[in-house]
C-alpha positions in Angstrom: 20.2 50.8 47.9 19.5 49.4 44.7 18.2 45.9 45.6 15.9 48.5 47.9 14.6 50.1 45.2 14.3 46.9 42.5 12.6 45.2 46.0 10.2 48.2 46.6 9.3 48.6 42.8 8.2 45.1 42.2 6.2 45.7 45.0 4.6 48.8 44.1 4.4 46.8 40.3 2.9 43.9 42.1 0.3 45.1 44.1 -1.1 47.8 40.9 -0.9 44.4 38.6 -3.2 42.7 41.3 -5.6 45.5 41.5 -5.3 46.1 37.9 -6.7 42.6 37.1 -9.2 42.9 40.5 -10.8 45.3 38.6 -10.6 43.6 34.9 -12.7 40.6 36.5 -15.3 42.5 38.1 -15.7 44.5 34.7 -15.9 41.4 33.0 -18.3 39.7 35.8 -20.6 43.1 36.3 -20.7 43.2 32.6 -21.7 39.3 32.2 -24.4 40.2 34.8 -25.8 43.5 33.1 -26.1 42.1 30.2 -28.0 38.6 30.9 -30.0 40.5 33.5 -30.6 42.7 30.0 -32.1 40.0 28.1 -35.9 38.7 28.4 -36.5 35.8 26.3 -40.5 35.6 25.4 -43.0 34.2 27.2 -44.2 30.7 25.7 -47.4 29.5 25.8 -48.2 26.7 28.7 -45.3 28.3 30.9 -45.8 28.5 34.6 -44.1 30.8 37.3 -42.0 28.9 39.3 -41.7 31.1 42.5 -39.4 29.8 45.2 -40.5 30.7 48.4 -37.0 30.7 50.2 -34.7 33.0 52.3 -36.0 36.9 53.5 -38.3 38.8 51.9 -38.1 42.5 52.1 -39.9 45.4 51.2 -38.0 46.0 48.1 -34.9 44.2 46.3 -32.2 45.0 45.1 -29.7 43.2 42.9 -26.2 42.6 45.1 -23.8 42.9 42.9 -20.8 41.9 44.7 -22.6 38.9 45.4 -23.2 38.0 42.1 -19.5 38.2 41.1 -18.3 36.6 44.0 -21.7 33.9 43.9 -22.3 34.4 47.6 -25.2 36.6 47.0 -27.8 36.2 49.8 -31.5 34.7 48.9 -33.3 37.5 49.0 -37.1 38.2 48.1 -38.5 41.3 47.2 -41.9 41.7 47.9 -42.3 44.3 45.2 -40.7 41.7 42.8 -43.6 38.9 44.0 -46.3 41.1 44.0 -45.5 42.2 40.3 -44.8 39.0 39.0 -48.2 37.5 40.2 -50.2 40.4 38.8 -48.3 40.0 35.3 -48.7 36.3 35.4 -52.7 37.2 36.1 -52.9 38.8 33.5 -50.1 37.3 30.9 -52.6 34.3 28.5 -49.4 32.4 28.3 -49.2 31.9 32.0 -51.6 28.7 33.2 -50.4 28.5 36.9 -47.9 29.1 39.7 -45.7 26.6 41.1 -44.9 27.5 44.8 -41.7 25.8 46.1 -41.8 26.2 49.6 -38.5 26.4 51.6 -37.3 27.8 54.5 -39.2 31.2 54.7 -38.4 34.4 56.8 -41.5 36.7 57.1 -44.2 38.0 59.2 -47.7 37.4 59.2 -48.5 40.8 57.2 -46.4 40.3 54.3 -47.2 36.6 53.9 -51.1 37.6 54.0 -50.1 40.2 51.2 -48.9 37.8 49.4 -51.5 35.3 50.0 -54.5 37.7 48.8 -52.5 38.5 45.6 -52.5 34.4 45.0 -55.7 34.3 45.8 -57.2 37.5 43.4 -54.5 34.8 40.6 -57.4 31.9 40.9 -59.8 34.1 40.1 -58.7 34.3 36.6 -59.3 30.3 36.6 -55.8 29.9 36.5 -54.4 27.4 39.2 -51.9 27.6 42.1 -50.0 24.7 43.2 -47.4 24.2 46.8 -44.8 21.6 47.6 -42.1 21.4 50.3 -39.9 19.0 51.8 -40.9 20.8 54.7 -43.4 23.7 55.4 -42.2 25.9 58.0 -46.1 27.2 59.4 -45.8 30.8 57.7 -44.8 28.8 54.6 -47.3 26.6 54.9 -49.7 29.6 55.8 -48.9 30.8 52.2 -49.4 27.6 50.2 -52.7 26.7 52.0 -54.3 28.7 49.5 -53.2 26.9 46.3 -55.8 24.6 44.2 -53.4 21.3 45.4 -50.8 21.3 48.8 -48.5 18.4 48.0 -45.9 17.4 50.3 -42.7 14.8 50.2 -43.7 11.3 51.3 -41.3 11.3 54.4 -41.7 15.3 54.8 -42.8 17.3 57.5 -45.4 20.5 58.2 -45.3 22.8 61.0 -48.2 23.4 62.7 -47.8 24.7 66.6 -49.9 28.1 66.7 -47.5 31.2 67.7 -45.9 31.4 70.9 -44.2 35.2 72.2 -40.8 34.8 74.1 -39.6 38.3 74.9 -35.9 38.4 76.5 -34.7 40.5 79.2 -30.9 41.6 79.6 -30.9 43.6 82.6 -29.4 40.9 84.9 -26.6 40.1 82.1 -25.9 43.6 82.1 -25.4 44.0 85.4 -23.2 41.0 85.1 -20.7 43.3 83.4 -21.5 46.5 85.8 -23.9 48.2 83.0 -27.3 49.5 84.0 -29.9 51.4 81.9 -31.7 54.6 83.1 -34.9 55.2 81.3 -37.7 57.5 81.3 -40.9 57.0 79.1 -44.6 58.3 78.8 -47.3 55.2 78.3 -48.1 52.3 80.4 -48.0 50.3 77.1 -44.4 51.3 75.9 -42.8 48.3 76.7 -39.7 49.2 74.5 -37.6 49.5 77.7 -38.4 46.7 79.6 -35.9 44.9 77.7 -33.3 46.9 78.8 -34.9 47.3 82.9 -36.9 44.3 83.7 -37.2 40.6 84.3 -40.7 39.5 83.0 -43.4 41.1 81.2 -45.9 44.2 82.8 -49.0 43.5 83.0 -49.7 46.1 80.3 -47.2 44.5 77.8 -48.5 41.1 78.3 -52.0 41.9 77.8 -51.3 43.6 74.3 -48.7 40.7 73.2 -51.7 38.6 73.8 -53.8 40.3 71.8 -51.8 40.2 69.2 -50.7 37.3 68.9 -54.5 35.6 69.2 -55.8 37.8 66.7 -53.0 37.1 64.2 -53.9 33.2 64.8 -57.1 33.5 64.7 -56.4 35.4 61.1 -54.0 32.5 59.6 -56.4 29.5 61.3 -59.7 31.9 59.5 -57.5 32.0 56.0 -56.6 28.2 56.1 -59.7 27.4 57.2 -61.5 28.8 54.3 -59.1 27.7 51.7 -58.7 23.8 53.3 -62.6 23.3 54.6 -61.5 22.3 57.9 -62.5 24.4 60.6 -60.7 26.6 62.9 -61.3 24.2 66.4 -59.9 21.6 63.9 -56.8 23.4 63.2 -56.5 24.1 66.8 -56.5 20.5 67.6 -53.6 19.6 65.4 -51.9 22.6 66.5 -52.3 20.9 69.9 -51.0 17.9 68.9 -47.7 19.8 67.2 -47.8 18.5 63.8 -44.0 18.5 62.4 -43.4 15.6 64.0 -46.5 13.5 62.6 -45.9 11.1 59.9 -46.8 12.8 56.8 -49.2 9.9 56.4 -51.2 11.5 59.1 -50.8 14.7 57.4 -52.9 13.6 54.6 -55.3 12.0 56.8 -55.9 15.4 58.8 -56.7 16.8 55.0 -53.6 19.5 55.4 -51.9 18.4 52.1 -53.6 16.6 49.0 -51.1 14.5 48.3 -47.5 12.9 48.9 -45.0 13.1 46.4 -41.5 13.1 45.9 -40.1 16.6 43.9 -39.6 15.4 40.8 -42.9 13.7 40.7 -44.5 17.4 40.1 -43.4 18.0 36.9 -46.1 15.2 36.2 -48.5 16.8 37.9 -47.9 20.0 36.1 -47.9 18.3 32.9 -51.0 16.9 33.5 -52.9 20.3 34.2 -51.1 21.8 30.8 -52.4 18.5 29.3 -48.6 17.8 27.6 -47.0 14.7 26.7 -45.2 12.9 29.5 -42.0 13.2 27.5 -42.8 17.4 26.9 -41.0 20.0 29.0 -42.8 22.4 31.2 -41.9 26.1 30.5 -40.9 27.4 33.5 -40.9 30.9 34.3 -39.3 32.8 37.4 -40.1 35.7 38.8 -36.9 38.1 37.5 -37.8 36.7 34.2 -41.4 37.4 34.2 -41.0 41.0 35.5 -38.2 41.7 32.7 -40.9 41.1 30.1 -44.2 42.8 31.6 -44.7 45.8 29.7 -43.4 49.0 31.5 -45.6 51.6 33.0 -44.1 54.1 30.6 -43.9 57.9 32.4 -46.8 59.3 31.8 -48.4 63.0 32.4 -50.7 60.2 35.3 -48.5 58.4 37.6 -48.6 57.6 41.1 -45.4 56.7 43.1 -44.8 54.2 45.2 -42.8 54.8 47.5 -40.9 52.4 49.8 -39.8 53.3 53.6 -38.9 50.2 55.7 -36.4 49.7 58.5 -35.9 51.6 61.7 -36.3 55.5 61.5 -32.6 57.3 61.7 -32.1 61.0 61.6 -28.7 59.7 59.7 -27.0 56.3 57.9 -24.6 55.0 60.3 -21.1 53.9 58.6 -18.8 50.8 59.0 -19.1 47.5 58.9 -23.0 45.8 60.7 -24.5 48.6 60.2 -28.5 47.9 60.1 -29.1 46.8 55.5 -32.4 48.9 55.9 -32.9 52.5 57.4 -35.6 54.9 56.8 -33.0 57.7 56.7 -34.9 61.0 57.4 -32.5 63.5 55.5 -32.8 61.0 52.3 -36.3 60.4 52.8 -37.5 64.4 53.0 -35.0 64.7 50.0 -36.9 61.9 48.1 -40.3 63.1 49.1 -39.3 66.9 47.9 -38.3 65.4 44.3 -41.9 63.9 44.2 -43.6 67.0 45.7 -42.0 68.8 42.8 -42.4 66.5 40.0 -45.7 67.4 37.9 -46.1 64.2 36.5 -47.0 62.1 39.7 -50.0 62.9 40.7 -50.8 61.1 43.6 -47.9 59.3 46.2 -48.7 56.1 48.6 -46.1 55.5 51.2 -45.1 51.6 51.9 -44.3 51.9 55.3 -43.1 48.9 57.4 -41.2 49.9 60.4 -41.3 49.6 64.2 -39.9 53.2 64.7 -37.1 54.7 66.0 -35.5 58.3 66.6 -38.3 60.3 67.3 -36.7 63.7 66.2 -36.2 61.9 62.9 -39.8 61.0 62.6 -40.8 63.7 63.4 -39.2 65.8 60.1 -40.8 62.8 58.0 -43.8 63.8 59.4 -43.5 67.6 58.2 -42.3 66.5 54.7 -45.2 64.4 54.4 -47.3 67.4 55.4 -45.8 69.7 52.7 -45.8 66.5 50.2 -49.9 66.8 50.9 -50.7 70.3 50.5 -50.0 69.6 46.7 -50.8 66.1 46.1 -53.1 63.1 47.7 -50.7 60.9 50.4 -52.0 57.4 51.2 -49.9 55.4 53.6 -50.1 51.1 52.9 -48.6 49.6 55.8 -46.5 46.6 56.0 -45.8 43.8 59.1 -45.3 47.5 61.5 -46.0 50.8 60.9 -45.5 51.3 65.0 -44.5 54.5 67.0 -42.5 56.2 64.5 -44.2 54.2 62.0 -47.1 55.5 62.8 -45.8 58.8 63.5 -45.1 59.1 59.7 -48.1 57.8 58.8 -50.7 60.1 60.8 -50.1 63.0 58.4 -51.3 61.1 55.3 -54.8 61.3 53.8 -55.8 57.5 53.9 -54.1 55.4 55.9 -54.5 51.7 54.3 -52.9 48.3 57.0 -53.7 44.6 57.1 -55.7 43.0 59.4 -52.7 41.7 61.2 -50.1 44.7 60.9 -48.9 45.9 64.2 -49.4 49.8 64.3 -50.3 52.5 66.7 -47.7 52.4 70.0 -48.1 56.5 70.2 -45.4 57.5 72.7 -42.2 58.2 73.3 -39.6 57.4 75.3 -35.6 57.8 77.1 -32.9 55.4 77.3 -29.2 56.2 78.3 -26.7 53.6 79.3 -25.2 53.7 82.6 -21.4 52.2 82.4 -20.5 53.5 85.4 -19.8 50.6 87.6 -18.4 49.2 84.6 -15.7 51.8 84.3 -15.5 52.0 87.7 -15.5 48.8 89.5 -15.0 46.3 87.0 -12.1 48.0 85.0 -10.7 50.5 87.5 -11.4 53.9 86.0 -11.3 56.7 88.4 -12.8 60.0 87.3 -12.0 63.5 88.3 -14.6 66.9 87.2 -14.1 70.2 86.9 -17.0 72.1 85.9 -18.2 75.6 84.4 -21.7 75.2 85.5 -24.8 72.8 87.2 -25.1 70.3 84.2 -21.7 70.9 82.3 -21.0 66.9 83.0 -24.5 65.7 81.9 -24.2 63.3 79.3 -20.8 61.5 80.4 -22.1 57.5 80.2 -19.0 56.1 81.9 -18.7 58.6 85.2 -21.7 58.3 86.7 -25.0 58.1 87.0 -27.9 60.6 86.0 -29.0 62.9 89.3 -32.0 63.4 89.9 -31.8 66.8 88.2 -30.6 65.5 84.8 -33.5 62.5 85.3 -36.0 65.8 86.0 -34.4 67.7 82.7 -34.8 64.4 80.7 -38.7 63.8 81.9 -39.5 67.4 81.2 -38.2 66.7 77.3 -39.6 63.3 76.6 -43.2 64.4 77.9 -43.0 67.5 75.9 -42.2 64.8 72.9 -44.7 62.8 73.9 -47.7 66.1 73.6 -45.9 66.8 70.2 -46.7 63.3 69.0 -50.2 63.3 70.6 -51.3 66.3 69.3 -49.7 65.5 65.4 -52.5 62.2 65.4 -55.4 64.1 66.8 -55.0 66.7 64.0 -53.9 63.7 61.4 -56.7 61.7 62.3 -59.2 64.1 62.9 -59.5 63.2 66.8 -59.7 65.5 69.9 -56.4 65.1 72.1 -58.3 63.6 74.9 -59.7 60.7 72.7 -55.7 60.0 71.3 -54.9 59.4 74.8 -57.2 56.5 74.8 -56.3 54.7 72.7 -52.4 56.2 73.2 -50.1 55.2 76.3 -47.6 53.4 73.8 -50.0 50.8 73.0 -49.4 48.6 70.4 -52.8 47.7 68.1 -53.3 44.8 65.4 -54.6 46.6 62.0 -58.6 45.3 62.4 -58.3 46.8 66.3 -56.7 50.2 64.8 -59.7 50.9 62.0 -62.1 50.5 64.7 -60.6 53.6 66.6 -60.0 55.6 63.8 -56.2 55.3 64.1 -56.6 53.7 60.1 -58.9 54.2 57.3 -59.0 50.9 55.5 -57.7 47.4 55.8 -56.0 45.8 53.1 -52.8 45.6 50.5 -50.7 48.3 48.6 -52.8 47.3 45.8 -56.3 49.1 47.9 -53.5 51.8 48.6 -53.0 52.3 45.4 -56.5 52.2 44.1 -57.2 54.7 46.5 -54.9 57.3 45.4 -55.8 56.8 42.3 -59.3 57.8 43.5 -57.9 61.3 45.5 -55.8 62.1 42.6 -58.9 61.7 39.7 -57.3 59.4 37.8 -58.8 56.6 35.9 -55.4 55.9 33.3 -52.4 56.0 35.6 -49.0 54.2 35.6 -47.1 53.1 38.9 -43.3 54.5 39.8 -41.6 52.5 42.4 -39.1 54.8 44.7 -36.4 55.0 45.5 -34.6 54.2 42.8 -32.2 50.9 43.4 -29.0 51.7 43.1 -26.7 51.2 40.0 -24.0 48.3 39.8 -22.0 51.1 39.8 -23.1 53.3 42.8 -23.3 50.0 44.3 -19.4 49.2 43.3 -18.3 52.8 44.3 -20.2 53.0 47.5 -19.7 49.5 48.6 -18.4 48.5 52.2 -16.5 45.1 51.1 -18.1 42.2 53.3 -21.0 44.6 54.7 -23.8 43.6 53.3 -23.0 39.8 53.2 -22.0 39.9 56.8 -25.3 41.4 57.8 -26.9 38.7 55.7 -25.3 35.7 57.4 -25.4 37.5 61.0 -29.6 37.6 60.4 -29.5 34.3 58.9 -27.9 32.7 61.9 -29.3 34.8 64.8 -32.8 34.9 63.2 -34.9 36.5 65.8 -32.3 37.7 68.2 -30.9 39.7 65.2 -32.9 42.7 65.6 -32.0 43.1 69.8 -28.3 42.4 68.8 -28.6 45.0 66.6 -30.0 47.1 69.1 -27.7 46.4 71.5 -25.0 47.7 69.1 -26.3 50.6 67.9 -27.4 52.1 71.0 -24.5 54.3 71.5 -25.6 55.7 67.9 -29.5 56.5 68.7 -30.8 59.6 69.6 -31.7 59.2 73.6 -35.5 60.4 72.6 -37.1 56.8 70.7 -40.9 56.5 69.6 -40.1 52.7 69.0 -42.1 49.6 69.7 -41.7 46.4 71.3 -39.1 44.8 69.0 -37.9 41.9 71.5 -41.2 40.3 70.6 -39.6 37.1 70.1 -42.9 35.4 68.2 -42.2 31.9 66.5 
């Protein structure tokens, strides 16, 4: 008995000692962090931003702590973090020019055009912008085309193909494995679904992939065009001829890139254009430095709030481990957007929305927020790669809706999807099922024993339409439209940003800086500060609300699935959904 107890208290001792000094180191790390994330060492003259155009970039970052203990913290790219650090470099007399280092680069069109104009509005300063890569990915290279110089390794490579749409279809793998999916949906163009119930594109889908993924072409080969002089039946021609695998000689030739160099031959270029000595060092600046040493918008009686909702639209977070990184969570984001009604010093509120939609109840309660949000203060919605379905369900209550040319929006309509495991349970695995019941539809809902009827289909139908009025009727009295002309231009359909100002379904095309501006306009205001919400979270809500491996495992799963993330994701979190969606497309598959 007592080798029992000496055993199980040097256990007990053990394991306390171990988390004892678990917690010591991440004190001591999280502490190391805070405080050189803390200091901002001036800006010298001659410096240049060094901005590193590698990994995902996201609406809005936020520091992973556990990843910076451990150092397997994710490249991630905030494109709040960008946008700043360009506009203080603008504006900062010690800063003579960016130095894009192109790598491999996960965005959409939208976001890189964002961050194109903002290097663009840079050069007007007479301040320069200049690009190398090993090897330009086409979005990356999209992005650099507009710096003074495009320099590219001697044996390097540059993408070049035009964009191709590959949607997938599981319904015959599902049915592999005995699982069907019963769907009802209002719109000839919500296409959502077919995923789930079809082997090839409709008709109705096809023609608005088509149209979307020409105009967003014709929008990058229109920006490169401009910024290379070459012209867009040029570009087309060496899209033709599939440029990564040209000799980079030929590259040059074709006038993509200026000049082939090897990396460590730039710091001579830079040198030159600061006109220092060859043996000087080039002050280099990065972006989380920059932004640490721009002077604050300091609260003011005048501020306007940024306020950032991207990810698909949830009524609640889910839990566990893969769970989605990014939700627009409706019981946080009415929350959120109550705080700002009630705050007196922001005067004005623009909504970064980027999101294909989701859980249509969910948007829905957005959408009233957003409505009480506006009877006290101007709302402008900036939207981001999407601002689809949901997305645009939020956004029809606002007072100016702002979108690039090449956002994906609209997609009003609604739709059904529940999962039918039956012959799973059934055939495949043996189940039998038995019922008792108390009345008609006591067993609706029950995935795994069978089937809807055609009553529970009729019940369903009856629901989603009734959705679908709701939705339609919210835009005509957003937007200022009879019901009739919403139906239009309705159906689900999915419209590019230029398409949606031209039928009224946006205001304005351009960035979150326009957005901004313009509630600056509604609200009066001439001397205003910007507030960035939400908040990012502590290190330490971030230690105490942590789920160990989460984040990172989300990270690497997106990494490695890249575009078949999202319908993994999908897949997974089906069960979870609401049945009722107003979601998009998100199968899109578009390289």
């Amino acid at each position: 008995m007592k080798d029992f107890l000496k055993h199980t208290l040097a256990t007990v001792f053990g394991i306390t000692l171990f988390f004892v000094l678990i917690t010591i180191i991440t004190i001591i790390g999280t502490t190391a962090i805070i405080v050189g994330s803390q200091s901002s060492p001036a800006i010298e003259d001659k410096s240049v931003l060094v901005i590193k155009m590698s990994g995902i970039i996201t609406e809005q970052n936020e520091e992973n702590i556990l990843g910076e203990i451990t150092g397997n913290s994710f490249n991630q790219l905030g494109l709040n973090d960008i946008l700043s650090a360009i506009k203080t470099a603008k504006e900062d007399k010690n800063i003579h020019g960016i130095y894009l280092e192109s790598g491999l680069l996960e965005a959409n069109y939208a976001t890189l055009t964002e961050i194109r104009n903002a290097l663009a509005d840079f050069k007007t300063t007479g301040k320069w912008v200049l690009s190398y890569s090993d090897i330009y990915s086409q979005g990356g290279y999209y992005l650099a085309s507009v710096a003074n110089k495009v320099y590219l390794n001697p044996h390097g490579m540059l993408d070049w193909h035009g964009l191709a749409a590959q949607p997938y279809y599981i319904k015959d793998l599902a049915e592999k494995f005995g699982v069907k999916y019963q769907v009802v949906k209002v719109g000839n163009y919500k296409s959502a679904t077919e995923y789930y119930t079809e082997t090839k594109m409709s008709d109705s889908n096809r023609e608005q992939i088509t149209r979307y993924i020409t105009g967003t072409w014709d929008k990058v080969c229109q920006d490169v065009s401009k910024s290379r002089k070459i012209n867009t039946a040029t570009l087309n021609q060496y899209a033709d001829q599939y440029l990564l695998f040209e000799d980079a000689r030929n590259v040059l030739k074709y006038q993509m890139v200026d000049q082939l160099v090897y990396a460590n031959h730039m710091k001579q270029e830079i040198k030159k254009l600061l006109k220092l000595e060859d043996d000087a060092k080039v002050n280099e600046v990065s972006i989380n430095t920059l932004n640490k040493n721009k002077t604050p918008d300091i609260g003011s009686e005048n501020n306007i709030a940024v306020y950032y909702a991207y990810g698909a639209i949830v009524q609640s977070q889910a839990t566990g481990m893969l769970t989605q990184e990014h939700n627009i969570v409706a019981e946080d984001v009415c929350k959120d957007l109550e705080k700002l009604k009630e705050n007196d010093d922001i005067k004005a509120v623009v909504i970064r929305i980027n999101s294909p939609g989701g859980d249509a109840f969910a948007s829905e309660q957005i959408w009233h927020q957003i409505g009480e949000l506006k009877k006290k203060k101007p709302v402008v919605v900036s939207m981001g790669d999407y601002a689809a379905s949901g997305g645009y369900y939020m956004s029809c209550h606002a007072n100016w809706i702002v979108a690039q040319p090449n956002t994906l929006t609209g997609s009003i309509g609604i739709y059904g999807i529940i999962p039918d495991y039956s012959q799973l349970a059934t055939s495949k695995l043996g189940v039998k099922f038995d019922e008792v019941k108390t009345n008609k539809h006591s067993a609706f809902g029950n995935v795994f024993a069978r089937p809807m009827n055609a009553d529970e289909t009729a019940l369903l139908t009856a629901h989603i339409r009734r959705g679908y009025q709701l939705f339609r009727q919210r835009v005509a009295d957003g937007r200022k439209l009879s019901v009739d002309q919403v139906e239009e231009i309705a159906q689900g359909r999915v419209w590019l940003g230029e398409d949606a100002k031209k039928i009224k379904l946006v205001d304005e095309l351009g960035g979150l800086d326009v957005a901004v501006a313009k509630a600056a306009q509604l609200a009066k205001l001439t001397d205003y500060a910007t507030m960035e919400y939400p908040t990012p979270k502590s290190w330490i809500e971030q230690l105490l609300n942590m789920q160990v491996g989460g984040d990172e495992l989300n990270a690497q799963l997106k990494q490695t699935l890249g575009h078949y993330y999202e319908p993994f994701m999908l897949i997974r979190n089906i069960n979870n959904s609401n049945m009722v969606q107003a979601r998009m497309p998100m199968q899109l598959n578009i390289k």
